[in-house]
N, C-alpha and C positions, 0 to 999 in steps of 0.2 A: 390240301387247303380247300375251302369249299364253304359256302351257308346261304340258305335261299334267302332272300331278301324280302323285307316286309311285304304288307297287304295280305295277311292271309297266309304263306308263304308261297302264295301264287304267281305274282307278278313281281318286278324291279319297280319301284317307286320312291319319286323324290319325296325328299321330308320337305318341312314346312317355310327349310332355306334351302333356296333351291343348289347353294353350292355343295350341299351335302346327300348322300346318299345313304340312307336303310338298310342291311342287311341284315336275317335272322341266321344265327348262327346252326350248325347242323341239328345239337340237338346230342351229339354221337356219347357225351362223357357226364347229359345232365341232360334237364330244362334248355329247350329254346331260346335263344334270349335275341335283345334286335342291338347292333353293333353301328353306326351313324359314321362313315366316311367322308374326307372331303371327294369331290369330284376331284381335283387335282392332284391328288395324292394314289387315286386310282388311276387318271389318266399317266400319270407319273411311272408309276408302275410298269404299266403296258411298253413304256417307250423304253426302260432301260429293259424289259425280255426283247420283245425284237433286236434291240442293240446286239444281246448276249446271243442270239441265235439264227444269226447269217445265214448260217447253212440249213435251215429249217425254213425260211420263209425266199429263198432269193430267187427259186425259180417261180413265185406268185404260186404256190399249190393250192390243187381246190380242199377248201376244208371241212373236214365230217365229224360231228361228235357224238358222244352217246350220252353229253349230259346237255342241260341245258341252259341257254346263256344267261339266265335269272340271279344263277349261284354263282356265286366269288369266283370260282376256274374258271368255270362260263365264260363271265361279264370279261374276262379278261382275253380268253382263248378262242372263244368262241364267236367274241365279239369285238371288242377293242384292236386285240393284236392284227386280225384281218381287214380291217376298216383301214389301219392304218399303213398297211404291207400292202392291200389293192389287191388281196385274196375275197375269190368269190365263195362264200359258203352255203353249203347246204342246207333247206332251210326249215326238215325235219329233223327228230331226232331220234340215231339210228339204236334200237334195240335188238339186232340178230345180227350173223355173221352175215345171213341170207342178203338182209339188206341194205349193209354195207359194200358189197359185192354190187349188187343193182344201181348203187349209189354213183359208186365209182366206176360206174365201164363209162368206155369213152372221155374220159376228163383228164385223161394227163397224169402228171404226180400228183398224190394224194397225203394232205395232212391228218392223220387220226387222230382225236382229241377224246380222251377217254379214262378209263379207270381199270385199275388189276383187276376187281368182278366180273369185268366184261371180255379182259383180253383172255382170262383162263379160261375160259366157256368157248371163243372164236378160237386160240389156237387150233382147237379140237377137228373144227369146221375144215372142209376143201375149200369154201367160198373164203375164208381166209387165207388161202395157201394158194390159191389163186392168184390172189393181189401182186404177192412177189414184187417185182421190181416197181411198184406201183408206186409205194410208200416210200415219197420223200421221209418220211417221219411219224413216230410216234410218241404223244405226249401224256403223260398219265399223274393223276394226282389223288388226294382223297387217303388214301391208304400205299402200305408200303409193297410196292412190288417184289417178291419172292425171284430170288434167284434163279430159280429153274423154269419159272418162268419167262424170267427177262432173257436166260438164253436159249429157251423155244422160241421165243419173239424174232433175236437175234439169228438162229439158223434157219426162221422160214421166210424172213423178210430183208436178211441182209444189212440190218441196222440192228443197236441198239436204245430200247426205249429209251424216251429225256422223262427225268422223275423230278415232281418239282415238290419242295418243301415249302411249306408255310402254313398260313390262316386266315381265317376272315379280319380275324383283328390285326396282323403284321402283316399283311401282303406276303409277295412273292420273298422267300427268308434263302433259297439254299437250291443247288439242283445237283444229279450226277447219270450219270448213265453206269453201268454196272460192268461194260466190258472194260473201261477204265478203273475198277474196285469200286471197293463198296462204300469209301467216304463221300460225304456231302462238301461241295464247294459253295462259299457264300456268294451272293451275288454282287456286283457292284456296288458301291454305294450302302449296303447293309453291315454291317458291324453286331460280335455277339461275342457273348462268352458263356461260361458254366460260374451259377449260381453256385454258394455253400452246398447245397441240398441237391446240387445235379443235375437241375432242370437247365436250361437254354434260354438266355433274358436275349433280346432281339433292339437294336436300335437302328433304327431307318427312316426315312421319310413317310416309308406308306405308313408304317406303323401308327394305331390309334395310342398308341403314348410310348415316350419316349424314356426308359428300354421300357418294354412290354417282357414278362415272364411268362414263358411258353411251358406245356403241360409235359413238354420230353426231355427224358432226362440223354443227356450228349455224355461222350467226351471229347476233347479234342486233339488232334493228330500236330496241327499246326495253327495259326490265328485264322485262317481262311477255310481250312475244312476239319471236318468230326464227324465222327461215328454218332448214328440213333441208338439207343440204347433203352430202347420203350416209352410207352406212356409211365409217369411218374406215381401215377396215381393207381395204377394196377397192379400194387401189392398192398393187398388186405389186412387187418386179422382177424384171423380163428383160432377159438379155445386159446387166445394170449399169446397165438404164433401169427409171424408174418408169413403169409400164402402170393405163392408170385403166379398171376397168371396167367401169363407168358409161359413161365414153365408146365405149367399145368396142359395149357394149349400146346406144347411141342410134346412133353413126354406121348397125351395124346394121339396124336396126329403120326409119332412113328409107329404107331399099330397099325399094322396095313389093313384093317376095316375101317382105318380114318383116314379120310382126304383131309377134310379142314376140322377146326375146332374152333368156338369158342365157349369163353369160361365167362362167367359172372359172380357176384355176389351176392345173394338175397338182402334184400333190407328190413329182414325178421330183426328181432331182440335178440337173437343168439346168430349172426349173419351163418351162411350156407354156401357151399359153390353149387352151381346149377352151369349146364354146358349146353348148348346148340350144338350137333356132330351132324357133318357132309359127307355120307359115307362115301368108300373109295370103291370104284365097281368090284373089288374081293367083296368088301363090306355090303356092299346090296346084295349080290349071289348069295350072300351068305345068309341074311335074315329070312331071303323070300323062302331058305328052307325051315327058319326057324324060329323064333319071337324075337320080340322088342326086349323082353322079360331074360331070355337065355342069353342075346347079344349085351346085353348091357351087365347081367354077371360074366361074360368071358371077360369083356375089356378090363371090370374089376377086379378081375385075378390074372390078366394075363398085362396089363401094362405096370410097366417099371416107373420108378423114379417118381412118383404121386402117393404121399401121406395117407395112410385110412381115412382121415380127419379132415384130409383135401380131397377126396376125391368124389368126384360131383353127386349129390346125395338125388337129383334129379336130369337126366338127358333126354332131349327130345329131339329126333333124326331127322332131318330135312337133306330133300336132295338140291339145295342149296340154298348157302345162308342170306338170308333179308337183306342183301345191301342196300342200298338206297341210290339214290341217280349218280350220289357223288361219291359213290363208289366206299362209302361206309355204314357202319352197322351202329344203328342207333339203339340207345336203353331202351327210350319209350314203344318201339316198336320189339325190342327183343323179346321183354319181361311179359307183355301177354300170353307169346307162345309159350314160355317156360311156364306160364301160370296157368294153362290150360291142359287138360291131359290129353288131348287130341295130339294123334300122329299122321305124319302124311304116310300116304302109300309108297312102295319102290319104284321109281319113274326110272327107265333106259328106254334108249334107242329114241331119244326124243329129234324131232324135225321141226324146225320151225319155217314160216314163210312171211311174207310181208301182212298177208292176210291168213294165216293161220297155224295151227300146231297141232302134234300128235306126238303120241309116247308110248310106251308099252307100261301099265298099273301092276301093279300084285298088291291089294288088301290084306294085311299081315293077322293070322289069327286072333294074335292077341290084342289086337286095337279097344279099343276102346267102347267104339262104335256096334259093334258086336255081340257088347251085352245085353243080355234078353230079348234080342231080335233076332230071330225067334230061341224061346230054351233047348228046343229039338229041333229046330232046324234053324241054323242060324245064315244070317244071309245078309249084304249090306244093305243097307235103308237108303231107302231112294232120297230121302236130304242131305244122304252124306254124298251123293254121286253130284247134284245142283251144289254143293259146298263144294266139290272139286271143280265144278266149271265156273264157278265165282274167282274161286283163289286163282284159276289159269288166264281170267279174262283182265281181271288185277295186274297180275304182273306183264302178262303179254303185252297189256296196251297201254298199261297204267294208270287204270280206273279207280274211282271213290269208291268208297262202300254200294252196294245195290242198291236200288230204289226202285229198278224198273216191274216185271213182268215176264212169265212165263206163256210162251202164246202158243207151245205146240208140246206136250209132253206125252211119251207113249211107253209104256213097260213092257218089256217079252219076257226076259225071263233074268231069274236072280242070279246074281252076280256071289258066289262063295269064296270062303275064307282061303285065300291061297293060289285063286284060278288067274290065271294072264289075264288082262283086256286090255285092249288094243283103242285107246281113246283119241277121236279126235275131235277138232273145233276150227270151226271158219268163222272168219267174219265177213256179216252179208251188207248190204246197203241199210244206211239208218239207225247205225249202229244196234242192227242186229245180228244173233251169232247163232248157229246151228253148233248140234255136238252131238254124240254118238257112242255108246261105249257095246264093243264086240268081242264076243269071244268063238276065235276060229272065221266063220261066216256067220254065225249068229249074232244078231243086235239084241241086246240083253237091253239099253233103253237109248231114247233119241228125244230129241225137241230142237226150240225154237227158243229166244231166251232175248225180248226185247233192253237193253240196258240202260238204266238211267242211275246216274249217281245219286248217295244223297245230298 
């Protein structure tokens, strides 16, 4: 559930009565749009979760999120629920394992309030494997938590995540934890069934209309719980077939060069599947020896279970996919990468800190970037190295576009198709950030890189 709320999508702002509240929906299945709640209907909300989760708020836990309280999980989790349990919360919001760790020493039990995007990245971490008996609890929403993960979650922390279903427009609809199975329980007070067509009509107080027809399609086990059975809307057609891409994404994904997947649809005159792929560390080892061009014909001849006709006539690798705060993956933000031919580089052995990052690069031959720079001697172009410390300073701290200023820029020596660098990036007072890329003990280049959004 999840959608940043008007103003820009910056701020929480009342509308022009003040018993109602703004929110702009994610964005994740279309166009933005702005969704107008009562306040009482949200506060409403708040008061039957706390009801339903005793054992998640009784000892007063301090609480941490990774999203923020603007958006619908937020306003509720991050904010409501604690105001009104007498939970102190934290009053950044946490992006690394690193500094959730930092967050939580000394505070007691700890509430994590968070997204699947964030917890697969932190199982990984020691700094999360730390926590341990820390964590009262773990709450996640946005997207569907994977099994293998809820019970990584589960053997390092000793709980099982609470997964909460719903919307901006139907409030809180459904929760379950996964060491109990994998149906959804509804919540108090909310009532639903299946639609002719499959989908999940919702009737409840918070709800912006009464039922509301929700985008997934269920079935149900009993009147109080059911199985998800995907977005309703993500089976296509091509060439006069229906293309499911869900399957598309799992056939995928069991090729051990794939960690994640996903699939799209083009909105040409003859639609197309197009895929974002998260390779799996086989999957990285394996291109830095070989192209984008070789990896993407083995997968087309070595995965099962995907149509010539489906199978994605364009894939572009990232070492991890776009989610957004609330832990989902929006169109508008997908379709440029897909419309772009730029590739990132292989990133391992990445470290992050409160104030900085590092990884280890390999520039893949066949990029893009590479053509005719130079014909005989080909080498990466120093705006593609400033384009990687944009996109790292982006997502690290979660900056706008550029606008600022290069204040210290030095070149040694050029960086070729294939070699390791060792790249890192601080950030300095003033929101300014140093960075560096080395190979071995050579600095190949460095600067200084004032930031201003646009």
């Amino acid at each position: 559930m999840g959608g940043a709320p008007q103003d820009e999508g910056k701020v929480r702002e009342m509308t022009e009565k003040p018993e109602y509240i703004g929110f702009r929906t994610s964005g994740s299945t279309g166009s933005a749009k702005v969704i107008e709640k009562t306040a009482a209907s949200v506060e409403a909300d708040a008061a039957m979760l706390l009801k339903s989760f005793p054992d998640l708020f009784g000892d007063r836990p301090y609480v941490l999120a990774t999203i923020r309280q603007e958006h619908m999980f937020g306003t509720l989790w991050r904010k409501l629920l604690p105001e009104i349990a007498g939970c102190e919360v934290y009053d950044g919001t946490i992006v690394s394992a690193e500094e959730l760790t930092a967050a939580a020493a000394g505070r007691g039990k700890i509430l994590l309030v968070t997204t699947p995007s964030f917890l697969e990245k932190a199982v990984e971490s020691e700094d999360f494997r730390s926590l341990g008996a820390s964590l009262a609890g773990v709450v996640t929403s946005g997207s569907l938590l994977k099994k293998d993960l809820s019970r990584r979650v589960r053997e390092l922390a000793g709980i099982s995540p609470t997964e909460i279903f719903g919307s901006t427009e139907t409030g809180s609809v459904a929760w379950r934890r996964q060491a109990d199975g994998e149906e959804w329980t509804l919540f108090g007070g909310v009532s639903a069934w299946r639609e002719d067509d499959g989908r999940i009509a919702v009737d409840s107080e918070f709800s912006i209309s009464r039922p509301f027809v929700m985008g997934d399609s269920v079935e149900f086990v009993s009147p109080e719980r059911f199985l998800l059975l995907g977005r309703a809307d993500r089976n296509v057609k091509i060439l006069e077939k229906y293309v499911s891409l869900p399957r598309i994404e799992a056939a995928m994904e069991r090729h051990p060069f794939v960690g994640k997947a996903h699939a799209v649809a083009s909105d040409e005159p003859v639609p197309r599947i197009r895929a974002l792929v998260e390779l799996s560390a086989e999957g990285r080892a394996a291109l830095k020896k070989s192209t984008y061009g070789a990896l993407t014909a083995a997968l087309k001849r070595e995965i099962a279970g995907i149509e010539p006709f489906a199978f994605p006539r364009r894939i572009r690798y990232l070492n991890g996919l776009p989610y957004n705060e609330q832990g989902k993956l929006v169109r508008s933000e997908i379709l440029p990468i897909l419309e772009s031919r730029y590739q990132e580089p292989v990133s391992e052995n990445e470290v992050s800190g409160e104030d900085s990052f590092s990884a280890d690069l390999v520039f893949v031959s066949d990029a893009v970037y590479f053509d005719g720079h130079f014909r005989n001697f080909r080498i990466l172009p120093g705006v593609v190295q400033l384009d990687w410390v944009c996109r790292c300073i982006r997502r690290r701290w979660r900056k706008g576009p550029f606008a600022g200023e290069i204040l210290r820029l030095k070149f040694q020596r050029p960086v070729l198709p294939g070699e390791r660098v060792r790249f890192t990036l601080s950030r300095l007072e003033g929101e300014r950030y140093s960075f560096s890329f080395k190979i071995g003990e050579s600095v190949c280049t460095s600067g200084i890189m004032a930031w201003k959004s646009k």
